[in-house]
N, C-alpha and C positions, 0 to 999 in steps of 0.2 A: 566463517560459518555460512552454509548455503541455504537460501531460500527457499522456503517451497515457492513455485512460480505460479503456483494455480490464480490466485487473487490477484498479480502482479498487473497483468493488465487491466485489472477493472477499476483499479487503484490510480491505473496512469493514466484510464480512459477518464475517472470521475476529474482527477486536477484539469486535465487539459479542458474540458468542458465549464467547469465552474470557475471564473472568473480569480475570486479571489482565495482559491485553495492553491496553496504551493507542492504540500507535501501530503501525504497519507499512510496511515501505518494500519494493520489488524494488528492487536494483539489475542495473544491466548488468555486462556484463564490466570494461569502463574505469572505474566506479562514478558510474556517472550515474544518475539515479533515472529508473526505468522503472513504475514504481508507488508510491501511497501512499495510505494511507489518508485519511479526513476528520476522525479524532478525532484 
């Protein structure tokens, strides 16, 4: 299943910056994932 990529970086920009964030996800309202990061 493909991502939409729009968020992806802001996703990978916010982990690598904050300390102790690993991962990050958007989801949608029905809770489908609409972003996530790469770590």
């Amino acid at each position: 299943m493909p991502l939409d990529r729009g968020l992806d970086w802001l996703l990978d920009d916010l982990t690598n910056r904050v300390q102790f964030i690993r991962h990050a996800l958007v989801l949608s309202n029905d809770g489908l994932v609409t972003g996530a990061s790469t770590g």
